[in-house]
N, CA and C atoms as an extended XYZ file, in Angstrom:
177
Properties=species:S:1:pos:R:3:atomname:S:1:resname:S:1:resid:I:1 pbc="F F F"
N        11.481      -15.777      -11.774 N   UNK     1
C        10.582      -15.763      -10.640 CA  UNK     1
C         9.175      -16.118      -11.114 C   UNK     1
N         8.801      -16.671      -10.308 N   UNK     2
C         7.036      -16.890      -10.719 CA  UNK     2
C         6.321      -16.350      -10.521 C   UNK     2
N         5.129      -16.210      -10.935 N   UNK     3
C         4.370      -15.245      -10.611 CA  UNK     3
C         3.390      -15.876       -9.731 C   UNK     3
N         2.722      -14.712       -9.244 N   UNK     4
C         2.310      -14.830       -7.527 CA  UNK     4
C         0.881      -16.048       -8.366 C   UNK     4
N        -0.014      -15.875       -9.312 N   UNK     5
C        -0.871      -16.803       -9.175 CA  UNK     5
C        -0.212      -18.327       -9.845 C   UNK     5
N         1.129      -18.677       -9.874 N   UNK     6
C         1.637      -20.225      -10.152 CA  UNK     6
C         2.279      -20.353       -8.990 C   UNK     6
N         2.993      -19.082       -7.984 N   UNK     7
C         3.165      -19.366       -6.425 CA  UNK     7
C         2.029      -20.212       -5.842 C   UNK     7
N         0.888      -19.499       -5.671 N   UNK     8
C        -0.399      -19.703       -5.156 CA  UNK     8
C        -1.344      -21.224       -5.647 C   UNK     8
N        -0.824      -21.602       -6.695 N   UNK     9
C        -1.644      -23.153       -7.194 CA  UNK     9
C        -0.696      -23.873       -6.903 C   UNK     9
N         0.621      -23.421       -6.916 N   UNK    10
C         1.834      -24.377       -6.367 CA  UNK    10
C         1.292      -24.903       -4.675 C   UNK    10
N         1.353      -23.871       -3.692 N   UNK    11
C         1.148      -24.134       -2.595 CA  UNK    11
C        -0.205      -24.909       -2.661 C   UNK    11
N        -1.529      -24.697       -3.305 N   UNK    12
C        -2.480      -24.985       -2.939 CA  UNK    12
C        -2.501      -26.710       -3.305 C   UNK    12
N        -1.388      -26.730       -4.269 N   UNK    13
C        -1.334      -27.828       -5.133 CA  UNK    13
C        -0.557      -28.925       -3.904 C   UNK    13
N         0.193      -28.603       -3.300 N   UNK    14
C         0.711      -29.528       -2.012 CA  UNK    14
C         0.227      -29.794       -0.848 C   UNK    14
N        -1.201      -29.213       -0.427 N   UNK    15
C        -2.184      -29.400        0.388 CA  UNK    15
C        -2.568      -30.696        0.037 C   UNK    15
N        -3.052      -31.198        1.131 N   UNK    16
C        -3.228      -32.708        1.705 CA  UNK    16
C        -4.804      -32.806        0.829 C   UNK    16
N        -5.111      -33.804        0.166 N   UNK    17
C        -6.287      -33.948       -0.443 CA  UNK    17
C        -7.748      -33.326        0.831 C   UNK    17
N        -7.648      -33.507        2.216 N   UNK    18
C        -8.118      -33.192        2.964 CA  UNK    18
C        -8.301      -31.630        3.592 C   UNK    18
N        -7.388      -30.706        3.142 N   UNK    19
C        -7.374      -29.126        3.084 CA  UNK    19
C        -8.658      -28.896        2.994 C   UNK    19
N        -9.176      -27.852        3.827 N   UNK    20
C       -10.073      -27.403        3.668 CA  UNK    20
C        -9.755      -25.339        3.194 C   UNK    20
N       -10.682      -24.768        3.043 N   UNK    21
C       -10.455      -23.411        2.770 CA  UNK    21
C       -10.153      -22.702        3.393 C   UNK    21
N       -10.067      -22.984        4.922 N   UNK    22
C        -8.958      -22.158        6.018 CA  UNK    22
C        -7.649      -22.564        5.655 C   UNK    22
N        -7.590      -23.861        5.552 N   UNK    23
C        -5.969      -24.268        5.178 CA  UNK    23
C        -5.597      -23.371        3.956 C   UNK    23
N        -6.314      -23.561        3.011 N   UNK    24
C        -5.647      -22.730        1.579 CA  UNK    24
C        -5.689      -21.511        2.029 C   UNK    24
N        -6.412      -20.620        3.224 N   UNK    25
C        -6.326      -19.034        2.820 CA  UNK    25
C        -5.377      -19.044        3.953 C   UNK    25
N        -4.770      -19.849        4.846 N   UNK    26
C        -4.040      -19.759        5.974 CA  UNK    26
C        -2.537      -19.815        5.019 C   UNK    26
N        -2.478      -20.596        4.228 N   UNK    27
C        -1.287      -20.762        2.974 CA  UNK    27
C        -0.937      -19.750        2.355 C   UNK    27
N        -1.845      -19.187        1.799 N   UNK    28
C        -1.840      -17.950        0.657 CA  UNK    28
C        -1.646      -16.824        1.900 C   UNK    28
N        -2.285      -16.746        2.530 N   UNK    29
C        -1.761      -15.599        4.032 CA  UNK    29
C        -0.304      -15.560        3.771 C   UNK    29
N         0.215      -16.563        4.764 N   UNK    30
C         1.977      -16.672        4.389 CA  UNK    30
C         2.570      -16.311        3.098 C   UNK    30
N         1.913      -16.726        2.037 N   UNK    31
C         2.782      -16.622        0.794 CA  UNK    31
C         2.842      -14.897        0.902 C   UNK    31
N         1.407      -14.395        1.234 N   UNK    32
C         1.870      -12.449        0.790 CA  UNK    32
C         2.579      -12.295        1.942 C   UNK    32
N         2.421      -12.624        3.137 N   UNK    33
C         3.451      -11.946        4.078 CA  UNK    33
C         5.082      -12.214        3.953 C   UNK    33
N         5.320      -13.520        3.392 N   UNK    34
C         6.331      -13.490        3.073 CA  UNK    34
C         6.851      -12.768        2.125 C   UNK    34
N         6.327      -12.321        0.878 N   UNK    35
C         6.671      -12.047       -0.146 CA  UNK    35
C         6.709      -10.441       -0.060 C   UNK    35
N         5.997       -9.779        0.768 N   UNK    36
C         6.051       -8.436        1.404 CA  UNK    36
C         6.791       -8.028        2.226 C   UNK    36
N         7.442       -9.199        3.187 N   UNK    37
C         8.646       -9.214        3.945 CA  UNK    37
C        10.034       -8.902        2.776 C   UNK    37
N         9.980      -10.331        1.768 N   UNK    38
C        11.305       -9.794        1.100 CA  UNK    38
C        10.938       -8.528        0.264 C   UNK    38
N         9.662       -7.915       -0.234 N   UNK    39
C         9.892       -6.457       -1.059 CA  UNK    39
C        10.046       -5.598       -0.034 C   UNK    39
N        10.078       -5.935        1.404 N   UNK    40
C        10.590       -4.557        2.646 CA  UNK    40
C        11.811       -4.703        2.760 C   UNK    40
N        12.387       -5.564        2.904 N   UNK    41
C        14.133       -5.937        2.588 CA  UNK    41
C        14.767       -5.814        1.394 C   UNK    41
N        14.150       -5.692        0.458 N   UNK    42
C        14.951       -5.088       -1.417 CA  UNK    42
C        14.780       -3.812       -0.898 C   UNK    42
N        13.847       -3.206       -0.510 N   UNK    43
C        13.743       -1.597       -0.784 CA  UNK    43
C        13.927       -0.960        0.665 C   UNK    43
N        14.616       -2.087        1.787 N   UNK    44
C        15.730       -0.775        2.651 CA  UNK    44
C        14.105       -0.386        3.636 C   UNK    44
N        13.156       -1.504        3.897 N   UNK    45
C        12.145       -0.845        4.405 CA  UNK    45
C        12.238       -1.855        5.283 C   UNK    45
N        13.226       -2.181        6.047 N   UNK    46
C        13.186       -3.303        7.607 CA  UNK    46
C        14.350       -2.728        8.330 C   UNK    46
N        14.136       -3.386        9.466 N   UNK    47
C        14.662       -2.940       10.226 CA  UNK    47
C        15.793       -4.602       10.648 C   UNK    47
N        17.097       -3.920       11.766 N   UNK    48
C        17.854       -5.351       12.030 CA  UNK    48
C        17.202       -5.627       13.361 C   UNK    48
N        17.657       -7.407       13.648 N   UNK    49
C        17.110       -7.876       14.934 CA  UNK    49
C        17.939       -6.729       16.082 C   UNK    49
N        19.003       -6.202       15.925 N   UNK    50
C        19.503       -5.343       17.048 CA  UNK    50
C        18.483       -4.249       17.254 C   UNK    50
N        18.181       -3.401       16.271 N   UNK    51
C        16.855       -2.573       16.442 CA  UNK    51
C        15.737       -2.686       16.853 C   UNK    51
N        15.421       -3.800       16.205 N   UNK    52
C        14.111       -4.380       17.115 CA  UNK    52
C        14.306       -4.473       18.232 C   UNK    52
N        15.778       -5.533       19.234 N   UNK    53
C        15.472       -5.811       20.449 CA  UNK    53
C        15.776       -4.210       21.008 C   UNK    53
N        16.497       -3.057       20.491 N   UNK    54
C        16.696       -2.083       21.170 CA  UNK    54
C        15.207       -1.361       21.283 C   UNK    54
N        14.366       -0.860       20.230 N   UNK    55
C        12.883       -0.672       19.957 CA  UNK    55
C        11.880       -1.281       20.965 C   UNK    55
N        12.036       -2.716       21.471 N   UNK    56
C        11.082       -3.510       22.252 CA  UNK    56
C        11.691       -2.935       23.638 C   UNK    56
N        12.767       -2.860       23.775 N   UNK    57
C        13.292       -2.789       25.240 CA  UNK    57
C        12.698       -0.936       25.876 C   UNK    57
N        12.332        0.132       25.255 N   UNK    58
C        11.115        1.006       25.312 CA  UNK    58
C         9.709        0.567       25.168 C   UNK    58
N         9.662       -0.529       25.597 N   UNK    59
C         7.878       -0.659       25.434 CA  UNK    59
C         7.305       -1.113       26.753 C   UNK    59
């Protein structure tokens, strides 16, 4: 696995010569949410789409 700062020059590294610094922090955004998504799914901390739609259907 790579580590999060060769994740992070990877992505920044496929930005369009034209990227500006919303684009790169809009990039790096995704990279932690994703990457916090799969450490909530290794460690049993998500929930399934059936729960959710049962959870939303009380709101």
């Amino acid at each position: 696995m790579e580590t999060l700062k060769k994740e992070a020059i990877k992505i920044i590294a496929q930005l369009p010569e034209t990227a500006d610094i919303d684009d790169m922090m809009y990039e790096l955004y995704v990279l932690d949410k994703v990457n916090k998504g799969r450490e909530a799914v290794k460690y049993g901390k998500s929930i399934s789409s059936e729960e959710l739609k049962k959870e939303i259907q009380t709101w």
